[in-house]
Structure formats: structure tokens, C-alpha cells
N, C-alpha and C positions, 0 to 999 in steps of 0.2 A: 504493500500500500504506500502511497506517495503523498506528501503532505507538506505543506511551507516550514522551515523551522522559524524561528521566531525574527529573526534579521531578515529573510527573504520575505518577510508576509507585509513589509512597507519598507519605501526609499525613504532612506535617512538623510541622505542630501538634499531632496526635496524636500524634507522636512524643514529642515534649515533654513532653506531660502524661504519657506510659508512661516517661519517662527521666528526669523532670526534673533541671537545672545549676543549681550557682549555689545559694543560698541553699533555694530551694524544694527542693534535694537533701537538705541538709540537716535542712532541717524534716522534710520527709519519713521520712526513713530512723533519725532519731532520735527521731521519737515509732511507731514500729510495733513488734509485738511479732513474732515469732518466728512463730507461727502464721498472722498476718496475710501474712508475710511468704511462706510455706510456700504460703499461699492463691493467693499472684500465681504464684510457680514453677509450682504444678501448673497452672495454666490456661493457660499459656505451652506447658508442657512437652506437654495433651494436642494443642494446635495445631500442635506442631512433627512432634509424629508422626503427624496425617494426613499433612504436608508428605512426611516421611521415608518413608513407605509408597510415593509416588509417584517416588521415586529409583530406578531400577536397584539402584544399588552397595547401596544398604541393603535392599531385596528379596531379593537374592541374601544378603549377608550375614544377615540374620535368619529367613530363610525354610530357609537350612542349619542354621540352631539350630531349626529346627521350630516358629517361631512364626507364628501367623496375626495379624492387625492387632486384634481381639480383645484377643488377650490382656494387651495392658499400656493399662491402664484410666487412671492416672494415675502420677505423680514415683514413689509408693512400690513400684511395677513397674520401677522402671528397669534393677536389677541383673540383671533376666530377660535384656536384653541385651547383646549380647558386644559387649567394648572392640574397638576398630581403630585401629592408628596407620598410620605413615607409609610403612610395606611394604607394605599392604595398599592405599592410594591410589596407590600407585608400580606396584603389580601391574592395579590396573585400568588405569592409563595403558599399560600395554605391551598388553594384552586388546585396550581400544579406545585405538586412541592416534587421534590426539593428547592428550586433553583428559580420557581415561576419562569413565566413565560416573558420575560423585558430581555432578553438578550436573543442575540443572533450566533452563535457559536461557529456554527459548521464544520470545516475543518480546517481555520486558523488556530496558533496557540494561543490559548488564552490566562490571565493572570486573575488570580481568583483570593479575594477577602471575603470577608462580613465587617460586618459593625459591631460592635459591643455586646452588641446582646443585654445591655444590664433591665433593660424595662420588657425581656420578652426572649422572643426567639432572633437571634440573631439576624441581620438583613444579606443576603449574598449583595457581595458585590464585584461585578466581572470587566476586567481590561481587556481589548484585543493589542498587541503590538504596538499600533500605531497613536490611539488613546492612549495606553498607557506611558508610552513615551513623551509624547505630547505633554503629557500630565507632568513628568517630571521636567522637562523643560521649560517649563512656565515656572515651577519652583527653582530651579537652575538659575534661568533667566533675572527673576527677582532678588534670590540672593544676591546674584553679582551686581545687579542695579545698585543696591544699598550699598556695595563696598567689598562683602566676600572675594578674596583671591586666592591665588592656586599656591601663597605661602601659610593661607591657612589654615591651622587645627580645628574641626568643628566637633564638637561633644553632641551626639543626639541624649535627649530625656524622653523623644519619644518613643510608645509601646509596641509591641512586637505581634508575637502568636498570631492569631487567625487576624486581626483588626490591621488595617490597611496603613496606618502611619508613620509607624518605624520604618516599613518596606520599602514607601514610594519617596521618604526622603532619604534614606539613602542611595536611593536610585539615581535623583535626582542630583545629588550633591559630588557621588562618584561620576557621572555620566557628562555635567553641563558646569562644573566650575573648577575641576583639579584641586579642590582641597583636600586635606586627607581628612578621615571620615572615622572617627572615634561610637560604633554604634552604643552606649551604654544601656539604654531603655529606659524604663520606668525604675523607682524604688525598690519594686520585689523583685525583678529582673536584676539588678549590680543596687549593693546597697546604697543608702546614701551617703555614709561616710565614705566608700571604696569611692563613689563617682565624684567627691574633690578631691580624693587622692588621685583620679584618673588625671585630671585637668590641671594638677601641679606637676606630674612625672612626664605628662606630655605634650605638656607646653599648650595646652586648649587656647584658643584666641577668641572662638565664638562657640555662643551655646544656643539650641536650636529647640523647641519644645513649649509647651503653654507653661505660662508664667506662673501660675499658683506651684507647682515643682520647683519652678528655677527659682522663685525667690524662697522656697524651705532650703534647698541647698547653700543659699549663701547664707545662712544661720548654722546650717552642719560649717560649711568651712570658715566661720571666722568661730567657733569652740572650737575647729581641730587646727584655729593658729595659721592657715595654710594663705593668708593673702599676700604673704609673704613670697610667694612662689609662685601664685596663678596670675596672669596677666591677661586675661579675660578683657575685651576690648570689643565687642559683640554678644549682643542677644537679640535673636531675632525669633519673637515669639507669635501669642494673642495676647496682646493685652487688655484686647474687648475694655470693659470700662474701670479695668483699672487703672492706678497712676503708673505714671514712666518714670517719674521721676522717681520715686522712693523706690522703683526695682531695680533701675541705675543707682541709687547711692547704696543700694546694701551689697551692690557688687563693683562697687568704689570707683566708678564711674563710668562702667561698657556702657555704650551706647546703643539702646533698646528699642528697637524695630518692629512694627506692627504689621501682622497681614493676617487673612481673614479665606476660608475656602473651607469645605466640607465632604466625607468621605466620596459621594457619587459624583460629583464632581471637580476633585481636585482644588488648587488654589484659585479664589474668583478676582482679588483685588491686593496690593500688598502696599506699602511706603515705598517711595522712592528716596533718593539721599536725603531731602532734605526734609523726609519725616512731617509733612503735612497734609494729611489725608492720605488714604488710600486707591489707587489707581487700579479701575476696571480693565483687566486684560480682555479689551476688548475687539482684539482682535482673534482671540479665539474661545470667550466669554461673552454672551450674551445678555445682561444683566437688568431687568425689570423690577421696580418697586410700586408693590400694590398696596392699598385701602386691606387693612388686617378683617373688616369687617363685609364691606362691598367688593373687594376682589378688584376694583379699579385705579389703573393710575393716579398714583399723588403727584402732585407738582413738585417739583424741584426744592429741599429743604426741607418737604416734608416725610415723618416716617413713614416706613412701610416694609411687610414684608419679603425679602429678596426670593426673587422665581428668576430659575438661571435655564440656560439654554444651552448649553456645550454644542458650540458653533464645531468642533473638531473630531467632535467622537460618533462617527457614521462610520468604524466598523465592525464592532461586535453592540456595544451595549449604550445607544443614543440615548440621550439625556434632553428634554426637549420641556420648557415649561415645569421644572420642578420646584414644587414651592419648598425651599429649607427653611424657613418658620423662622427665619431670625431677622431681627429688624435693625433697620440702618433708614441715614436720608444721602439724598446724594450734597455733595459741598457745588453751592453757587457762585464761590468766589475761584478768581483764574489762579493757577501755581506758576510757581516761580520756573519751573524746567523746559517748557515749550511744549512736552508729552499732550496728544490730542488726543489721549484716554479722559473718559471722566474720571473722577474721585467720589468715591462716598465716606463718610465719616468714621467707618467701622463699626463693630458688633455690638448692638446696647440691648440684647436682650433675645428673648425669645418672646415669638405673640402664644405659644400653645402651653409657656409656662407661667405666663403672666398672672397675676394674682389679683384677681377684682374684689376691693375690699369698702363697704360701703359706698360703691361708686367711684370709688378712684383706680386705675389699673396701677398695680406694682410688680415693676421688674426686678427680681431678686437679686440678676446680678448687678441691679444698682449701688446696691451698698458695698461694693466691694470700694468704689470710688469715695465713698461717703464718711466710709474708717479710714481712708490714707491719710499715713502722714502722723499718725497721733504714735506717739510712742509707748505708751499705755499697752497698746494693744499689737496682735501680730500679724492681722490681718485678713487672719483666717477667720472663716462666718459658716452657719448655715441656719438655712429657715423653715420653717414645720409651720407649716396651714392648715389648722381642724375647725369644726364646724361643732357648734354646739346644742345644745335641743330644740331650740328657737330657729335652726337655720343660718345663725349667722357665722359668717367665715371671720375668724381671726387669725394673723400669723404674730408665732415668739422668734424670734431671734438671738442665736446662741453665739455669745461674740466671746474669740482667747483672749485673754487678758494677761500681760506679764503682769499684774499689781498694781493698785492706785489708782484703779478704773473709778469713775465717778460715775452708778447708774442712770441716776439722775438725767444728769448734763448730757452721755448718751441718749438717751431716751429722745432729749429735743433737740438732739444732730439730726436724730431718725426721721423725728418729727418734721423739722424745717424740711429733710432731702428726699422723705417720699411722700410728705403732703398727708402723712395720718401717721397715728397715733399704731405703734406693734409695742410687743411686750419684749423684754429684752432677759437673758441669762447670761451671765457670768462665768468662763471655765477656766481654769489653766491651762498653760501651753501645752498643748496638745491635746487638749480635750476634743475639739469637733474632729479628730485624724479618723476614728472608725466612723460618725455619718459621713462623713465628706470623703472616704475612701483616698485620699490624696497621696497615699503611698502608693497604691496599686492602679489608681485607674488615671489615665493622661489626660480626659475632663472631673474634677472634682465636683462631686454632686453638692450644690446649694439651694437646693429646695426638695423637702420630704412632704410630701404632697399625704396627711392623715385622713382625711374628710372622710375616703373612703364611695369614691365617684362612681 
């Protein structure tokens, strides 16, 4: 039997010239106009929906909205089709299980995760070749935008085993910048005192991983004395709505980098050098902001939830209108670089975690931004939502404390930054580590949802 190996199943040099890194990124995407730009989308976008026509799961999806393949001619048809997130992938996986029916396999090789699994049965999730390359060249691409180069050390924090993270950035980091590529993992993966030992004995230069990890680590390495040796000069995480600055001074001044993307679809948006807003890779990111409630376009500035389109991935497992529940606005003001990507803001929350508490919505991870900076405290949070005979919803909030916490004067930070009134707890340092799971899992859980929905 005769079958592509993974290199023969797409031109990598084609790839290049459609993506290009490095410098020729640059040139690129800061001499094109907008239109230009528009141009390359729709020619992308009308190949990806032949692709998409030949999927089961998007057949039956669009074919229940009464559409024929006809009908959406190019980019500005898109809205004709209806969003799908991650119930509706969960529901074909139970329909046809194992793997549901959203991929096209045949006989390319393909690259195969899940998700977490933590709220359920885990989600498959499948690369062909050429996505999944793709996918790490956009991560490639962006580190180097920010500064990453081929003298240096990158430390990963992120997770491994079946979940997609660890894989596709080392992929990404070995393949598209020449640095060399320290995979450590998560917590339970290399301890946390072994991983500042890693980044003193080898000289780590940038740490790569979601910031609630990175910033427990530089609390392991300034007890085990070690700043003395680490010259750390990069972290390029999520910082979603935490502060940058207090994750930059607890690791003595790297410079903390923000970018934004989710397993089905890769990275969608990241900083560029000069770290003001996030820029839509929109040349192979299709990026929509809807009304959390009406499902339609917000004007500019305003939030809404991100529905992405993976303009690139037409050939095993197209990604077409998916809403990832998280909410962002786009930035209205121009950047300093010439890049004719928009910017959005970055990650301020989720709309399916959102907390409606007599009439006001609370995003939990708000408060992550709302404790920086106090030194009282370490950072660390989580929050439990119950309902009580009456019907009404209340959340407590469980915040670390090194000592000399005032509840009080907390209580009306809470107060002032989410518009009501929660109940607050008091733990010592490390008290939230088992709810928030932050040794083992590479997003730490800040909402336990009790009510019992």
C-alpha cells in the first residue's frame, strides 16, 4: 500500500512564500494595504469551503440552515453561516464516537490530541501536515517578531501527554526560530524546584507557558537563591488580565509578552515588539467579534465573543466559524509598527463562564488584575458560585495571603472592580494549589461552579 509520508503530503516552500518568518514577515505585512490584504482572505476562504463542503459535521451543520454550496461565493458570505463551538464537536463525538465526524483523514498523516478533558470526555483534536505546520509557524513567526533568536534558550512550562500544547510549541520553536528548546512541562511533569534548576544550569533566556506557573516559579527560584545564575530576559506567555508588570519584576525584569490562541485553532493574535495590543494573524486567521447575546457584530471597541475561521486549515480538519467563548474588543487606535493586521486587546474573560450576579455579569478572571501588585497577597485566587434556597446566586472568593491581609479593605477593592459586593476567604500560601490545580494543569481553574446547573 502506498501512502504520503508526512513531508511529501505539502510543499514546505510554498508554505513559506504563503506565510512568510523573519524579516520577509515583516516587509510583507507592513507594506500591504487592507484591500490587498482582504484579497488573500477571500481566496483562502473560497478554498477552504470547497474543503468544508466535503466534511460530514459541516454538511449537516449548514445544510440545516438551508444552505447549498452555492451560496457563499466568497469572505463577505460568511455571516450566512452559523457559529459552532465546542458542544457541538462534543455532540458529534458521542453521534460517531470515537473521533466524530469534523475531520477528513483519508490517507494523509495525521497529528492527533484532545483537550483536557477536565469538564468531561476529552475533545479529539486532528492536524493534517500542512495545518499543523502552518500552526506552528505562526507560533514560530511570532516569537521571532517579539525578539526570540537562534542564540536563545527557551524553557517550555507547557503540558504534554495527550493535550496539544507542549507538542505544537515545541514544534514550533525547533522548526521556525533555531532556538534551542528546553521541553520541561508542567509541575508534575519536572518538579518545580528541578525546572529553576533547569534554567540556571542552562542558561534559559526565555520562558514560554501561561503565567499563573511562571510567576509560582519565580517564588521557587528566588527560596532556592538561584537569580543569581538565571538570566531570564523573556517570557512570552497569556497574560489575559493579569498585570505584566509584577510578572516582570518577580523575575527581575524579562520582558513579558502577551499572545492569545486556543487548542482547534492554534495561535489567533500575539504582541508584537513593542507590546501594545495584540495583532490578528490575519493573514491566515480569520477573526470575528460577536454580541455574547444576539450573535451579531459589535462595532469596533466593543466586547465580544471571538469566532475564528482558520483561513489555512483545508486539509484534514477545517475550522470554519468557531465560536471559542472568550471575549476580547478589537483596539481603535493605529500602532506604532506599520503591520496592517488589526489588534484586539487580549483575553478578558470567558462569556460561558461569566457569572450573572444580581444583574451585573462577573468575569472571574477579572480579579486576577484587581489583587496585583499588593504585596499582602500572592496572587493566587479562586471562586465558588452557589445558589441558595431563595434562588439567588452568590460567589466567595478565596484569596492567598502571605499575612497582614486587611478583609475589610479587600472586600471594597472587590467591591469598587466588579461592581458588587462577593464574600471573601483568607488562606495561606498555598492554600487555593489543590482547587486551582496549578501544579498539574497549564490553565489553572478559577471558578468552581457549586449551584449544581
Amino acid at each position: 500500500m502506498t501512502f504520503p509520508t508526512y513531508f511529501e503530503a505539502f510543499d514546505a516552500k510554498q508554505m513559506l512564500d504563503q506565510y512568510p518568518v523573519g524579516d520577509a514577515f515583516v516587509r510583507r505585512y507592513t507594506a500591504m494595504s487592507r484591500d490587498e490584504l482582504f484579497a488573500i482572505q477571500d481566496k483562502q476562504f473560497q478554498k477552504l469551503m470547497q474543503r468544508g463542503w466535503e466534511i460530514p459535521f459541516y454538511q449537516r451543520l449548514w445544510q440545516e440552515q438551508g444552505l447549498e454550496a452555492g451560496d457563499i461565493k466568497g469572505l463577505e458570505d460568511i455571516t450566512k453561516l452559523p457559529v459552532y463551538d465546542k458542544t457541538d464537536l462534543m455532540a458529534s463525538v458521542n453521534e460517531y464516537p470515537p473521533y466524530g465526524d469534523f475531520d477528513g483523514r483519508g490517507d494523509n498523516p495525521v497529528v492527533f490530541h484532545t483537550t483536557s478533558g477536565t469538564t468531561g470526555r476529552p475533545q479529539p483534536l486532528m492536524f493534517g501536515p500542512k495545518g499543523r505546520e502552518v500552526t506552528n509557524l505562526l507560533v514560530g513567526r511570532m516569537y521571532r517578531w517579539m525578539g526570540l533568536g537562534r542564540d536563545d534558550v527557551v524553557q517550555s512550562v507547557y503540558g504534554h501527554g495527550m493535550i496539544n500544547g507542549g507538542h505544537y510549541i515545541r514544534e514550533a520553536v525547533t522548526h521556525f526560530t533555531n532556538s534551542l528548546f528546553l521541553s520541561a512541562g508542567t509541575g508534575i511533569e519536572t518538579r518545580s524546584i528541578n525546572q529553576v534548576h533547569l534554567m540556571a544550569d542552562f542558561g534559559v533566556t526565555c520562558m514560554v507557558g501561561f503565567v499563573d506557573y511562571v510567576r509560582k516559579l519565580a517564588d521557587v527560584a528566588e527560596a532556592e537563591k538561584l537569580f543569581d545564575r538565571i538570566k531570564l530576559k523573556m517570557i512570552i506567555g497569556h497574560l489575559g488580565t493579569e498585570d505584566r508588570a509584577s510578572t516582570e519584576a518577580a523575575w527581575h525584569g524579562a520582558k513579558a509578552f502577551d499572545w492569545y490562541g486556543v487548542g482547534d485553532t492554534g495561535t489567533i493574535a500575539g504582541e508584537g515588539p513593542e507590546r501594545d495590543g495584540l495583532y490578528v494573524w490575519e493573514d491566515a486567521q480569520y477573526l470575528e467579534l460577536l454580541d455574547v447575546d444576539s450573535g451579531k457584530a459589535v462595532a469596533p471597541g466593543e466586547t465580544g465573543d471571538m469566532v475564528v475561521t482558520c483561513l489555512f486549515k483545508d486539509d484534514i480538519a477545517p475550522c470554519i466559524r468557531f465560536n471559542t467563548h472568550d471575549i476580547t474588543e478589537e483596539r481603535t487606535d493605529s500602532n506604532s509598527t506599520g503591520m496592517v493586521f488589526k489588534r484586539i486587546s487580549g483575553f478578558k474573560g470567558r462569556s460561558d463562564n461569566m457569572v450573572k450576579l444580581r444583574g451585573i455579569n462577573i468575569f472571574p478572571h477579572a480579579i486576577g488584575s484587581i489583587i496585583e501588585n499588593r504585596a499582602d497577597l500572592t496572587g493566587e485566587y479562586v471562586c465558588y458560585v452557589t445558589r441558595d434556597e431563595k434562588g439567588r446566586d452568590e460567589m466567595r472568593v478565596v484569596l492567598e495571603s502571605r499575612g497582614g491581609s486587611d478583609k475589610s479593605g479587600l472586600s471594597d477593592i472587590l467591591r469598587k472592580g466588579l461592581g458588587i459586593d462577593v464574600a471573601i476567604d483568607l488562606v495561606d500560601v498555598g492554600g487555593t494549589a489543590a482547587a486551582t490545580q496549578i501544579d498539574v494543569r497549564q490553565k489553572p481553574i478559577r471558578l468552581i461552579d457549586e449551584r449544581g446547573l
